[in-house]
N, C-alpha and C positions, 0 to 999 in steps of 0.2 A: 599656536593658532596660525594656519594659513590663510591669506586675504589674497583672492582672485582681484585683480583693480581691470579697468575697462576705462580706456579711453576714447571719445571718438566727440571731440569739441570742434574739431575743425576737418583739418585734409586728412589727417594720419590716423588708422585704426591699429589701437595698442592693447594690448591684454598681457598681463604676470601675473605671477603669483611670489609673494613672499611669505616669510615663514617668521615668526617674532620670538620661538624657542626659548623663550625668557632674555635674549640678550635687550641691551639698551637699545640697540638698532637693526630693526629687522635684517633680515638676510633675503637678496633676491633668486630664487630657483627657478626660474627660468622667465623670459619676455620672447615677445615677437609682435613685429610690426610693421602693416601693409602702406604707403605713402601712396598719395592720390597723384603725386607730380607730374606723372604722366600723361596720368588721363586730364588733368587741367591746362597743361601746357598749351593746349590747342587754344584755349580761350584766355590766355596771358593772366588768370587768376582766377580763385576761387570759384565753383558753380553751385553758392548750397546746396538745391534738388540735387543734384550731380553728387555730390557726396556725402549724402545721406543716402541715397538709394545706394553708392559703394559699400556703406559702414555695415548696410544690412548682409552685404552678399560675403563680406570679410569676416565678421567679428566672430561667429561662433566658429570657423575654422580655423582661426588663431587660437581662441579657449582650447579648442583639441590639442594644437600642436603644442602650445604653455602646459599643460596637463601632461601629455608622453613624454616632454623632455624633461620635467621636472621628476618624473615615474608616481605619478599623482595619478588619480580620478576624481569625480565632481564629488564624491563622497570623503574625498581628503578635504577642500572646502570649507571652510569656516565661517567665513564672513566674503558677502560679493560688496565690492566697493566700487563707485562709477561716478564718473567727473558728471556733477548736475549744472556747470556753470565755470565761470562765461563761456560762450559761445556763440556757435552758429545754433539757432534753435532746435529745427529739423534734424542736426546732427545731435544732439544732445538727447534727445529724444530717444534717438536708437539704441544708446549705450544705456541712460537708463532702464526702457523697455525691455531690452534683452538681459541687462544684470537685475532687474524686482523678477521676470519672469523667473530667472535661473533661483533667486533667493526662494519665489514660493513654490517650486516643482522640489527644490531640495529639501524645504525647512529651514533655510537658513536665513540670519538675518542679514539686511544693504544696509548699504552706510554712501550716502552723498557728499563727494567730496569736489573741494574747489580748485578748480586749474592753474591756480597761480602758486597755490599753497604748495599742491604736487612738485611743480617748478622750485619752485623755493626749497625745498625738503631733497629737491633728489641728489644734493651733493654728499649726504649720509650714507648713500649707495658708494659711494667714491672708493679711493685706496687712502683719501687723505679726510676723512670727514669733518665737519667743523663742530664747536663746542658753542653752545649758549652761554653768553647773548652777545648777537653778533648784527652788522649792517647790509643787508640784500637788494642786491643791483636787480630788479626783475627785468629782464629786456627780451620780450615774448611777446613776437606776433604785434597787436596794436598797442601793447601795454609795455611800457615805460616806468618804472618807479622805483623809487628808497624806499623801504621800509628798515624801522629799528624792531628788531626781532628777539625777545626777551625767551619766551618758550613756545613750544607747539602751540597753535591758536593764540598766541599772546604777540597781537603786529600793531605796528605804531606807522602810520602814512608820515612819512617823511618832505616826499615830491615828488613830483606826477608827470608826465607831459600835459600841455593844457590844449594841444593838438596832434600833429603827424609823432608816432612813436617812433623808436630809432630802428625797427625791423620793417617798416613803412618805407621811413626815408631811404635806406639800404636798397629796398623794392622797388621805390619810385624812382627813383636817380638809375638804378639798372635799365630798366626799361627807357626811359627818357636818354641811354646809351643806345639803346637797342639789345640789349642783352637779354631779354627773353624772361622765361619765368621759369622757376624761381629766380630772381633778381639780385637777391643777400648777397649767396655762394658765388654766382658768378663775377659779380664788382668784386667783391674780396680780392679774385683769384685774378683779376685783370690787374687791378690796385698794385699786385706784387710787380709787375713789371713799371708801372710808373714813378713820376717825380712825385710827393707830396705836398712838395711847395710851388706847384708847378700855376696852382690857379688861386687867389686869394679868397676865397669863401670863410661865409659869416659863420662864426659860432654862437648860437642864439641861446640865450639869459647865461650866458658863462659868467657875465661878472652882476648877474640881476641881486644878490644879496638872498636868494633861496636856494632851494634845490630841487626846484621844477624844471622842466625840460620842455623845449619846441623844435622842432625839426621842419615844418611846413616853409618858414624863410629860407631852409637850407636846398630844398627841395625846388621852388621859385631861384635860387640863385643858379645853381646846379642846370637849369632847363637855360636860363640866361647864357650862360657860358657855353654853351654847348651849343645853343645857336646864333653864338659870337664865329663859333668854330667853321663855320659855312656845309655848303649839301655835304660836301665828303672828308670830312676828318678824316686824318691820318689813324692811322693806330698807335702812334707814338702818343698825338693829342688826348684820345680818348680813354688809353692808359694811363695821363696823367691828370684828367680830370676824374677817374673814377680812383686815382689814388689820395685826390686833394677830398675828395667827398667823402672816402674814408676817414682820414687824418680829421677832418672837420668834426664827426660824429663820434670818433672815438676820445678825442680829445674832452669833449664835452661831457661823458658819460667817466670819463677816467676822473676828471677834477671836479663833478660832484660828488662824486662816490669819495673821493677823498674829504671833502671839505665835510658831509656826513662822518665820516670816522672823527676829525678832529670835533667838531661839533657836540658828538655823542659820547665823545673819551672813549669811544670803543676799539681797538686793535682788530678786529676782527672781520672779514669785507668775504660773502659769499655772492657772487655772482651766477646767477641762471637764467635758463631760456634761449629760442634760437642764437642769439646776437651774442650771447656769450662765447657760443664756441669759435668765435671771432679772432683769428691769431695775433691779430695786432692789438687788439683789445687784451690779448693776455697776455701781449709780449710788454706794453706798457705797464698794465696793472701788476706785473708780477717786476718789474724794473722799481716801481713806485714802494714794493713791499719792502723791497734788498735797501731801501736808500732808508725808509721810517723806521723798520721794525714793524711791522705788519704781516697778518695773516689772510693769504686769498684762499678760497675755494673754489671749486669748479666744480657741476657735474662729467660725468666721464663723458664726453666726445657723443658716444652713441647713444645717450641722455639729454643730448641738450634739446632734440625736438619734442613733439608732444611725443608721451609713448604711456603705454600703461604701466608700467614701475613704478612710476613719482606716483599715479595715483592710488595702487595698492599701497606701496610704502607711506604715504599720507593717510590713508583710511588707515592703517596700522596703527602708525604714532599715534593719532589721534585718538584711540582706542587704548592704547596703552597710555598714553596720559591723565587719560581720565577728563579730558576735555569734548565728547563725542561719544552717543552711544549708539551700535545697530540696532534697528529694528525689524522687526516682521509685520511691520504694515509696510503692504506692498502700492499704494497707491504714489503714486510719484507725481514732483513736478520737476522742473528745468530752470535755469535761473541766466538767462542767455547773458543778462548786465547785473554783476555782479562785485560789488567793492571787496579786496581781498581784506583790511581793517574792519569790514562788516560782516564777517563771515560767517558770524555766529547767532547773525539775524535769522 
């Protein structure tokens, strides 16, 4: 069975195709994927009309290019699968419209899948896959959460952010640098040349006795310091405040994620979405593995943003589990707020 997947929730237009050949975890033959980053830069974030109207001018010349390089045609095809949620609406719209259209010009059946689930699933893509049932860091875009993750479609909400998610605060705190946008990648890469201990910032519900997450205090403290710093910070200053604003957020997402495993008795900690591919977040999480006896996952690098793999490979699983079936009614909706523990609503 090959499953076309199509993503287009947000900035990044993604399309693959996998192939489920009877193994336990499908195989990906090829992906490609266009990022808006440029064209939003000018407006320091997101423009939904803006990237909706890109998703349309992309997505079916990405399906070509995923089709020649896999040596496929629309009639290799099986099943079109397309992220129906969370998102930006307008952008959600497009992937589905263009995946029911491609499903009824084919005869074949769609399958709506959920973006967080994608994220969560594409470390299966990996060199090092993980084994059910295991604990999932999602840190993706505004969403923040634990989940305990038994099998495909089978999620347990653990804890949530109850405001700014940690790919927010990462964005907000950049920009409140002046670092521009994207926001993440640039802090990250400054952080490397700074002190971490350089500014005392809050880590907020670290010792709350859950495993909810806030970042919005950290983000207020973060703007605080910075215009403690006066008009013109050094560059030494402001590499060590975007180092301390690191350390603050990784810290707090390392020792829930742990306190979930001990909680859960499970060994087992997959971590996905932008914030993952975070090197200090894996250079801690993976330090924290060698000291318990624990198992991380990752997805591969050029997975951890949105892309269409996680979503073909999720319409996949899904199908192969026997939890999700395609259809050929072609009439679609979008599901812009979307709980991933409800997904089966």
């Amino acid at each position: 069975m090959n499953v076309l997947g199509i993503e287009s929730s947000c900035d990044e237009t993604g399309v693959a195709l996998v192939a489920t050949d009877g193994a336990a975890v499908p195989r990906l033959l090829s992906h490609a994927l266009h990022s808006q980053v440029q064209m939003h830069e000018a407006y320091g974030g997101v423009v939904p009309e803006l990237a909706s109207r890109d998703h349309i001018r992309r997505v079916l010349p990405l399906a070509r290019e995923v089709l020649a390089d896999a040596g496929c045609t629309l009639a290799d095809v099986d099943v079109v699968a397309y992220t129906r949620g969370p998102g930006l609406a307008g952008a959600l719209l497009v992937g589905a419209g263009v995946a029911c259209a491609l499903g009824a010009a084919l005869d074949r059946p769609v399958l709506g899948v959920h973006h967080l689930e994608g994220h969560l699933l594409s470390p299966f893509l990996s060199a090092d896959p993980p084994q059910f049932p295991f604990i999932a860091l999602l840190v993706s875009g505004g969403h923040t959460q634990l989940m305990q993750v038994e099998a495909v479609g089978s999620y347990r909400l653990l804890g949530e952010t109850i405001d700014d998610a940690a790919g927010e605060a990462f964005d907000k705190s950049a920009k409140l640098l002046g670092l521009g946008y994207p926001g993440g990648p640039a802090l990250s890469r400054l952080a490397a040349q700074g002190n971490p201990s350089a500014f005392a910032l809050p880590r907020p519900l670290l010792h709350s006795g859950n495993l909810d997450f806030s970042f919005a205090g950290l983000k207020t403290a973060v703007m605080t310091q910075f215009r403690r710093l006066g008009d013109v910070p050094t560059s030494g200053q402001r590499a060590d405040l975007a180092a301390s604003t690191q350390a603050a957020i990784v810290e707090v997402l390392m020792k829930k994620s742990m306190s979930a495993l001990r909680e859960s008795g499970l060994d087992r900690l997959v971590v996905s979405g932008g914030v993952g591919a975070n090197a200090e977040l894996r250079r801690q999480l993976d330090a924290a593995a060698r000291r318990h006896g624990l198992r991380i996952h990752y997805p591969e690098l050029s997975l951890c943003t949105d892309n269409g793999a996680m979503i073909a490979l999720a319409g996949a699983m899904r199908l192969q589990a026997g939890v999700a079936a395609a259809s050929k009614d072609y009439a679609f909706d979008v599901r812009p707020r979307w709980p991933l523990d409800r997904s089966a609503d």
